[in-house]
LUMSE-137145 format. One record per residue: residue number from 1; residue in three letters; chain; x, y, z of N, C-alpha, C in turn. Coordinates in pm, whole numbers, plus 50000, padded with zeros to 5 digits. Example, Ala and Ser with C-alpha at 12.3 -4.5 7.8 and 13.67 -1.06 7.14 Angstrom:
2
seq 1	type Ala	mol A	n_east 51319	n_north 49431	n_up 50780	ca_east 51230	ca_north 49550	ca_up 50780	c_east 51320	c_north 49670	c_up 50780
seq 2	type Ser	mol A	n_east 51285	n_north 49775	n_up 50708	ca_east 51367	ca_north 49894	ca_up 50714	c_east 51290	c_north 50003	c_up 50787
//
This chain:
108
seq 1	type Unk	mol A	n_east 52508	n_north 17498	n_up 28340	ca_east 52374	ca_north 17545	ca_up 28315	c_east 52380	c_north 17657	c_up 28211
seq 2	type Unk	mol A	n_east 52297	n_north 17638	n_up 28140	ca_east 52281	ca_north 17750	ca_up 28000	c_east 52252	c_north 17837	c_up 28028
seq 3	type Unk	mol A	n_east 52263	n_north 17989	n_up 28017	ca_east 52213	ca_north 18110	ca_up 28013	c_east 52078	c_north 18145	c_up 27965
seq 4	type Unk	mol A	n_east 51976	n_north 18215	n_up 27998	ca_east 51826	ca_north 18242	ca_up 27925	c_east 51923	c_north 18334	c_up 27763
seq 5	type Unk	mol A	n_east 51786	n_north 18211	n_up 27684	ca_east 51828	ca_north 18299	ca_up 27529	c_east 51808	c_north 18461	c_up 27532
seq 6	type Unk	mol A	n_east 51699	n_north 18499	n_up 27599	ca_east 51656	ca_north 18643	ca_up 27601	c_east 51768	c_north 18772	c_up 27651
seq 7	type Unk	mol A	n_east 51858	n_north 18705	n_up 27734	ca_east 51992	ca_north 18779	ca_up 27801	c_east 52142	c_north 18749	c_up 27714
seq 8	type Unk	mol A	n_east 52127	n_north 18653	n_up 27641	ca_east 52245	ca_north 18638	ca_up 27567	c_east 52262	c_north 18676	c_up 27423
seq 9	type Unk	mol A	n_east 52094	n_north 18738	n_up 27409	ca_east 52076	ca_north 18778	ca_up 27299	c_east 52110	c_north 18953	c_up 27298
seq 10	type Unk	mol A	n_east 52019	n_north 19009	n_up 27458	ca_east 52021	ca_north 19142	ca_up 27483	c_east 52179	c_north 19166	c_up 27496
seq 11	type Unk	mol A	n_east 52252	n_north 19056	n_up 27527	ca_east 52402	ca_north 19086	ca_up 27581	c_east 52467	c_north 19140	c_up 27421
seq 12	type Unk	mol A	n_east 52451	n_north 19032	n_up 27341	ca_east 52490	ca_north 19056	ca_up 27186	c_east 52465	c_north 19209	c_up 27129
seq 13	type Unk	mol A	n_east 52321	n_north 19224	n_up 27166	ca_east 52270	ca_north 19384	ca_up 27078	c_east 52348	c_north 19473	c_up 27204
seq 14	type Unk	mol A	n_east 52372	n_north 19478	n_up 27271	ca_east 52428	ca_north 19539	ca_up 27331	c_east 52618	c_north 19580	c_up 27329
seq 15	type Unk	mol A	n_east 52662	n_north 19475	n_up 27278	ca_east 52805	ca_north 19432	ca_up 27231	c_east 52860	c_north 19511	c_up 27097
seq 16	type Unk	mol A	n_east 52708	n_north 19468	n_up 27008	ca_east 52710	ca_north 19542	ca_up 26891	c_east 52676	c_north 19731	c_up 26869
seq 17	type Unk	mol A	n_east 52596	n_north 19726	n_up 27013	ca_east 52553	ca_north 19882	ca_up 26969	c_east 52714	c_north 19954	c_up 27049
seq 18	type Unk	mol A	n_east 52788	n_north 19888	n_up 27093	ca_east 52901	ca_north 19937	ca_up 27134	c_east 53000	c_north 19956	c_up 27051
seq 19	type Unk	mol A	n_east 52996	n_north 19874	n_up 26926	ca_east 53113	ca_north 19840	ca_up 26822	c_east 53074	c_north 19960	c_up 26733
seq 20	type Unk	mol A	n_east 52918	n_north 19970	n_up 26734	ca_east 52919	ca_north 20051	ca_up 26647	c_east 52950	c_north 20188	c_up 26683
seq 21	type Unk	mol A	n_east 52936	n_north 20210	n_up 26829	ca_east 52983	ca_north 20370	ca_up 26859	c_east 53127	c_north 20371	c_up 26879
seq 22	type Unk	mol A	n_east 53192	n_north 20281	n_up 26880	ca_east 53327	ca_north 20270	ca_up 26866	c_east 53387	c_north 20326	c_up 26737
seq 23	type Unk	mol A	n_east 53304	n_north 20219	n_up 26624	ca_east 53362	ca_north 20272	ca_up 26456	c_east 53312	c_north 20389	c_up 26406
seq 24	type Unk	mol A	n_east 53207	n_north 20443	n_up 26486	ca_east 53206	ca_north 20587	ca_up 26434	c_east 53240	c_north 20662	c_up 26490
seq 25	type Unk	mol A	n_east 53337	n_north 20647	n_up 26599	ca_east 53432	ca_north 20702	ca_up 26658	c_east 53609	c_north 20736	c_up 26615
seq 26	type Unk	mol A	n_east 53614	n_north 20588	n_up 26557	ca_east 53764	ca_north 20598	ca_up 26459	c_east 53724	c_north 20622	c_up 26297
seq 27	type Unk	mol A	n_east 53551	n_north 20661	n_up 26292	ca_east 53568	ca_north 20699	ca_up 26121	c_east 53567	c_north 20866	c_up 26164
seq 28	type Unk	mol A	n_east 53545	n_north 20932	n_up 26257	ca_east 53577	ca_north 21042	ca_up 26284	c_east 53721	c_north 21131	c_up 26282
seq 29	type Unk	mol A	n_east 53794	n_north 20978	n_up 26390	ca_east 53922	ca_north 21053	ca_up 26408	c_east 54008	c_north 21030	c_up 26246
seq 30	type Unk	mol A	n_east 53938	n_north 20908	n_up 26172	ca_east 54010	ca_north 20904	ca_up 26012	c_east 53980	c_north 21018	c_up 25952
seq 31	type Unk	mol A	n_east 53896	n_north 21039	n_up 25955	ca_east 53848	ca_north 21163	ca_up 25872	c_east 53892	c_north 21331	c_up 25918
seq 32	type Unk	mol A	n_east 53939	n_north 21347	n_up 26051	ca_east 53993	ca_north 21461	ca_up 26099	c_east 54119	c_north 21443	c_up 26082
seq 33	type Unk	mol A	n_east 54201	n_north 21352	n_up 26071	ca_east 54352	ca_north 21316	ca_up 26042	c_east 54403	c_north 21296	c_up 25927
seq 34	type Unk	mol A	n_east 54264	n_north 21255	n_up 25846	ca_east 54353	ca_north 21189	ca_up 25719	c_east 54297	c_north 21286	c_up 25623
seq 35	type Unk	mol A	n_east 54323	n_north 21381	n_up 25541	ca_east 54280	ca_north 21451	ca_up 25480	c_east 54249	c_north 21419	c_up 25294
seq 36	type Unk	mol A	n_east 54352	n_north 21342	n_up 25276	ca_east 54313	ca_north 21333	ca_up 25092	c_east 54210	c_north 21207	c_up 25101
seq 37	type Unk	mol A	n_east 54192	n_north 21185	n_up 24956	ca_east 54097	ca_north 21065	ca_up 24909	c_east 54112	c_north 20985	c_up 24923
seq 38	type Unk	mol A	n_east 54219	n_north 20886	n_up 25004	ca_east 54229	ca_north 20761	ca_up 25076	c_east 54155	c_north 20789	c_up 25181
seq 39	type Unk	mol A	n_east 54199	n_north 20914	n_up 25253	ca_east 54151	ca_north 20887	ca_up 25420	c_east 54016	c_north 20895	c_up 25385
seq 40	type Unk	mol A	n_east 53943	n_north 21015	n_up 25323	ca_east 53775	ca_north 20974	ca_up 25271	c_east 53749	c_north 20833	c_up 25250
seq 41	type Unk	mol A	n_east 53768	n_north 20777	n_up 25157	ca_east 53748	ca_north 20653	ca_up 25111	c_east 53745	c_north 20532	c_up 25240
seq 42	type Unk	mol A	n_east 53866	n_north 20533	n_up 25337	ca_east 53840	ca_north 20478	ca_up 25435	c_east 53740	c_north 20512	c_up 25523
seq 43	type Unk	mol A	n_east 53781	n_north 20622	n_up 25531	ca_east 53605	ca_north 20679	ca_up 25669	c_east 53494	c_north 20651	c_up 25623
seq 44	type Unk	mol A	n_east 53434	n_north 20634	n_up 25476	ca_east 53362	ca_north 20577	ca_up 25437	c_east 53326	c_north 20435	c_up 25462
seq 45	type Unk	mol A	n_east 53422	n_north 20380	n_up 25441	ca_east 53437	ca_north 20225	ca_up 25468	c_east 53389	c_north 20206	c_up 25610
seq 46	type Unk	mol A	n_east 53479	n_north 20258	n_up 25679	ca_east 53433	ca_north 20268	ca_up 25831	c_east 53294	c_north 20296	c_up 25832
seq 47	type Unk	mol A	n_east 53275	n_north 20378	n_up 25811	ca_east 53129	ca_north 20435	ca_up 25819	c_east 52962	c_north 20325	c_up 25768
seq 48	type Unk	mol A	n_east 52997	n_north 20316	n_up 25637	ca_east 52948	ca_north 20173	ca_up 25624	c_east 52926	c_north 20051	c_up 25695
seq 49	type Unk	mol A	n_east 53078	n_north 20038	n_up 25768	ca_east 53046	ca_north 19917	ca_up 25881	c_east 52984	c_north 19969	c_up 25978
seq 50	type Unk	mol A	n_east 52954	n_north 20104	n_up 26032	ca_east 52943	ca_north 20120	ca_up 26127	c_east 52763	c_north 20118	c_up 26123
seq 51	type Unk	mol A	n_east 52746	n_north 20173	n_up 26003	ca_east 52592	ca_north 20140	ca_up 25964	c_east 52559	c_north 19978	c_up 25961
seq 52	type Unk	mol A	n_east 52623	n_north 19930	n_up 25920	ca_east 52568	ca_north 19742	ca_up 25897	c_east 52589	c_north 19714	c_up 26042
seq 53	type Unk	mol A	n_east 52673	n_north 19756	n_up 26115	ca_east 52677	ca_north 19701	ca_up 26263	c_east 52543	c_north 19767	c_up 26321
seq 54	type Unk	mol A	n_east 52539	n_north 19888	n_up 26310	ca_east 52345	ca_north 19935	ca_up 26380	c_east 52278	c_north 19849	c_up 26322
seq 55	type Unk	mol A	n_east 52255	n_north 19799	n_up 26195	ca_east 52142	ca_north 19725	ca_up 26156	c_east 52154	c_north 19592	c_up 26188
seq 56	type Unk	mol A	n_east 52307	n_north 19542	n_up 26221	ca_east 52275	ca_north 19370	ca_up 26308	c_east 52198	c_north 19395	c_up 26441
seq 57	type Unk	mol A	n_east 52253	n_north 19533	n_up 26478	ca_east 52207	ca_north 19532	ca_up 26673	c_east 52083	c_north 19560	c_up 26631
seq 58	type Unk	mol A	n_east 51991	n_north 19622	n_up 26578	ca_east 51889	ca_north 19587	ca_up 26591	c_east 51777	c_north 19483	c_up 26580
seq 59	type Unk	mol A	n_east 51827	n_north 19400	n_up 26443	ca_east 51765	ca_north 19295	ca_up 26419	c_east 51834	c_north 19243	c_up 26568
seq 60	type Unk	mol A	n_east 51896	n_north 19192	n_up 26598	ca_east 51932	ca_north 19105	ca_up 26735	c_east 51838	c_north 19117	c_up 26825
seq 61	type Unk	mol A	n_east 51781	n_north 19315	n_up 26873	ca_east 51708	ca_north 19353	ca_up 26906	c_east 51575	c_north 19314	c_up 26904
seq 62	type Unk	mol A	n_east 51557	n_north 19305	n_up 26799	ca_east 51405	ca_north 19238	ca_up 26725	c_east 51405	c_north 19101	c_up 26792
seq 63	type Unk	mol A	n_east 51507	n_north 19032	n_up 26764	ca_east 51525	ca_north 18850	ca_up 26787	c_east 51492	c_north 18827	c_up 26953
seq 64	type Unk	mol A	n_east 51551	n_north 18958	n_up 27048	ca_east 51542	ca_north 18900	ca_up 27111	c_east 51437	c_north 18960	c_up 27193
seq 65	type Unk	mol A	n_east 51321	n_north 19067	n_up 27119	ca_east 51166	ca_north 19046	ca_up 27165	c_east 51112	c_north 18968	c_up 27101
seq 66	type Unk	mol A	n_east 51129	n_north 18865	n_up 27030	ca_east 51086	ca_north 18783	ca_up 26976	c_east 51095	c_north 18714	c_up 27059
seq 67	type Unk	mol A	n_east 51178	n_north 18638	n_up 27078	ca_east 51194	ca_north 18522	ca_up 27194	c_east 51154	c_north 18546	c_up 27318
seq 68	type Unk	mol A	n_east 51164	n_north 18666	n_up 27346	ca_east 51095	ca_north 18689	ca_up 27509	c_east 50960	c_north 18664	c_up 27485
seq 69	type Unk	mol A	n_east 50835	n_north 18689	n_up 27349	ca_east 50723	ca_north 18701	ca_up 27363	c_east 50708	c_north 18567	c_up 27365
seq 70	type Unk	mol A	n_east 50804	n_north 18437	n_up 27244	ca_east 50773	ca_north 18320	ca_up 27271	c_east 50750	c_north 18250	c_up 27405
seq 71	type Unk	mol A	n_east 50886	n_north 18253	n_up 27491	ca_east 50888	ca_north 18229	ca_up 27555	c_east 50831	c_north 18237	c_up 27716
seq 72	type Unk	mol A	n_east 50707	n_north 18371	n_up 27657	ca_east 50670	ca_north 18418	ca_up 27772	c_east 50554	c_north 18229	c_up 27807
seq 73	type Unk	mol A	n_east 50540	n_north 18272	n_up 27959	ca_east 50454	ca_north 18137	ca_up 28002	c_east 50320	c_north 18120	c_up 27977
seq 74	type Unk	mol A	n_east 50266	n_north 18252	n_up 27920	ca_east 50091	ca_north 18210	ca_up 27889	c_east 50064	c_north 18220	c_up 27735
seq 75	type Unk	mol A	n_east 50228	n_north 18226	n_up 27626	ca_east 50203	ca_north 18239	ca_up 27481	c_east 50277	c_north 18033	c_up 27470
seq 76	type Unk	mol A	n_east 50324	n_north 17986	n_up 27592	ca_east 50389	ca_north 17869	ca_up 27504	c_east 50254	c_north 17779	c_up 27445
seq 77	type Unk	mol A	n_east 50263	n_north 17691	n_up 27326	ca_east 50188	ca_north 17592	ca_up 27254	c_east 50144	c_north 17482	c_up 27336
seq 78	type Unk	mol A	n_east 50049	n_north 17451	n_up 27342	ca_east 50004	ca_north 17324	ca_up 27378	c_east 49894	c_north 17342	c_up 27503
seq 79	type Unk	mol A	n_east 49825	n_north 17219	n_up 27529	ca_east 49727	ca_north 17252	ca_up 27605	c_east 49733	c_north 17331	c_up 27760
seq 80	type Unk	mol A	n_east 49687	n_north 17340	n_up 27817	ca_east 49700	ca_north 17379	ca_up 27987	c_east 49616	c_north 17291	c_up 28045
seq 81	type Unk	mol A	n_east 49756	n_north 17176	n_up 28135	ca_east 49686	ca_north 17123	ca_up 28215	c_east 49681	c_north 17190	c_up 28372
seq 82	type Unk	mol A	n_east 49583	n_north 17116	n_up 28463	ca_east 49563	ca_north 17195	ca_up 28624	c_east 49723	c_north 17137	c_up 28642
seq 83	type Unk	mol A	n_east 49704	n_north 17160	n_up 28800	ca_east 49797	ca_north 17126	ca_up 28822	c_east 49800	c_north 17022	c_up 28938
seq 84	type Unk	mol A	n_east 49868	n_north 16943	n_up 29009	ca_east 49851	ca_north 16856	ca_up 29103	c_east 49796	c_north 16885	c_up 29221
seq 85	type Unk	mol A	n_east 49804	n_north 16999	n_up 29254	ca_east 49787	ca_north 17080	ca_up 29406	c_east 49597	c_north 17017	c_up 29435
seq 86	type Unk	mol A	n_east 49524	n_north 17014	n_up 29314	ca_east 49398	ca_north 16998	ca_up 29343	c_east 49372	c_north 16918	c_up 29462
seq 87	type Unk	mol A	n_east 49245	n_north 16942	n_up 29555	ca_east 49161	ca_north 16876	ca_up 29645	c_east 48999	c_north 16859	c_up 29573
seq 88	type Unk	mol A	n_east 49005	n_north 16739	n_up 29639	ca_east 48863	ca_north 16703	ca_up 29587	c_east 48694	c_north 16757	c_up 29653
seq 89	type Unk	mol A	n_east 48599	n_north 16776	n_up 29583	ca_east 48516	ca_north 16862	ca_up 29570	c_east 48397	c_north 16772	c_up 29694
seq 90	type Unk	mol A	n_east 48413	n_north 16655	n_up 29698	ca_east 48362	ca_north 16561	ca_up 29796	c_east 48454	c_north 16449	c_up 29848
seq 91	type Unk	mol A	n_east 48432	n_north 16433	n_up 29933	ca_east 48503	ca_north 16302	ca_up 29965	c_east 48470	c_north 16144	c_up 29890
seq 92	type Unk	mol A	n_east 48305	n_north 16137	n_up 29914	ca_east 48239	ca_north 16043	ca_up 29832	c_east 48373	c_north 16000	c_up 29711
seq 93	type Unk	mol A	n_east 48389	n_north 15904	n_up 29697	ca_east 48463	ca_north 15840	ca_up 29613	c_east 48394	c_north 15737	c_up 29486
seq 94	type Unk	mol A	n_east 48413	n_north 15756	n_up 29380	ca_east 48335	ca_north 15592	ca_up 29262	c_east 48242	c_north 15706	c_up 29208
seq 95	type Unk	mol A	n_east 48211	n_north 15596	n_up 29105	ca_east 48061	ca_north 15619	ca_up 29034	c_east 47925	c_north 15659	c_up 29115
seq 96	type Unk	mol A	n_east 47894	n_north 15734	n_up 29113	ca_east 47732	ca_north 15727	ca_up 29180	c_east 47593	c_north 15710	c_up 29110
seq 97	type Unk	mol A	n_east 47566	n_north 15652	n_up 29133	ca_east 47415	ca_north 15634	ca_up 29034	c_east 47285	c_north 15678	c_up 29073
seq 98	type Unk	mol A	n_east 47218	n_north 15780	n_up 29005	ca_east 47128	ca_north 15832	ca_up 29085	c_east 46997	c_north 15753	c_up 29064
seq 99	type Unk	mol A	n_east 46991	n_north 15725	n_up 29185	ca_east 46832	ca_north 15673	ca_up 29251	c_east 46679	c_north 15732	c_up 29207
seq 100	type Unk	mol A	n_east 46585	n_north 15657	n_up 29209	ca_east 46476	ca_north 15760	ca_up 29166	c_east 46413	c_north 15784	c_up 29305
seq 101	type Unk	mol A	n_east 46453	n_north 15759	n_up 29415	ca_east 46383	ca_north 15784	ca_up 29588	c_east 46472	c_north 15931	c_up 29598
seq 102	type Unk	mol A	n_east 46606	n_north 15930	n_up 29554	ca_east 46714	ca_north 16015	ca_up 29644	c_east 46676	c_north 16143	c_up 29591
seq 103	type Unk	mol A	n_east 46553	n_north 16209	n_up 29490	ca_east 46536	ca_north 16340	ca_up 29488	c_east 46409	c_north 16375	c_up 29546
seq 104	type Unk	mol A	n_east 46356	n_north 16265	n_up 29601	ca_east 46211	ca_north 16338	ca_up 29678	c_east 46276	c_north 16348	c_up 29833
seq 105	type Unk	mol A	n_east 46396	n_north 16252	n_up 29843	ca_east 46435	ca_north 16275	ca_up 29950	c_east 46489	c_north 16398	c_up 30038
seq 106	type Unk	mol A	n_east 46548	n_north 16444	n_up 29900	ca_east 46634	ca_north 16591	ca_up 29935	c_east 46563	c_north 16687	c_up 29960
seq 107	type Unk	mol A	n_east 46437	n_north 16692	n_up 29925	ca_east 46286	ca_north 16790	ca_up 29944	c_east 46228	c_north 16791	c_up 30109
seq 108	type Unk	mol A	n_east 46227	n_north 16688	n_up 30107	ca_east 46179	ca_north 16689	ca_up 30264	c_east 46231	c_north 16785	c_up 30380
//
């Protein structure tokens, strides 16, 4: 059985907002360790990814209120039918054809 898209999506932005506090975690310790213009240049690099990784987790973010609003049950497409549970409003069963006696009758 498949997982709901809405949880495997939140699982993802969630995966990602972790990677990214991860890499700006080792562009820190690059940058406190490595002192000349390589180690800059890398912490940069790092740093960069660590920005493009916030901006996947959010779009993911986005994707997956998106899909929750699709998927919610009173936005899906198409008509609304009842549902089976109905009972009927008379018993009387068929066509009925109305009489021209049966409304002076109902007066009486």
């Amino acid at each position: 059985m498949s997982r709901d898209p809405v949880a495997e999506l939140g699982d993802l932005a969630e995966g990602l907002a972790l990677a990214v506090s991860d890499s700006a975690r080792v562009g820190r310790g690059i940058r406190e360790s490595w002192w000349d213009v390589r180690g800059r240049e890398t912490a940069d690099r790092v740093d960069l990814a660590a920005r493009e990784l916030g901006r996947q987790a959010a779009e993911v973010a986005d994707l997956a209120r998106a899909v929750a609003d699709l998927l919610a049950p009173d936005r899906l497409p198409g008509a609304r039918l009842p549902g089976i549970g109905g009972r009927r409003a008379e018993e009387t069963r068929g066509v009925r054809l109305p009489l021209l006696g049966e409304a002076d009758e109902g007066r009486s």
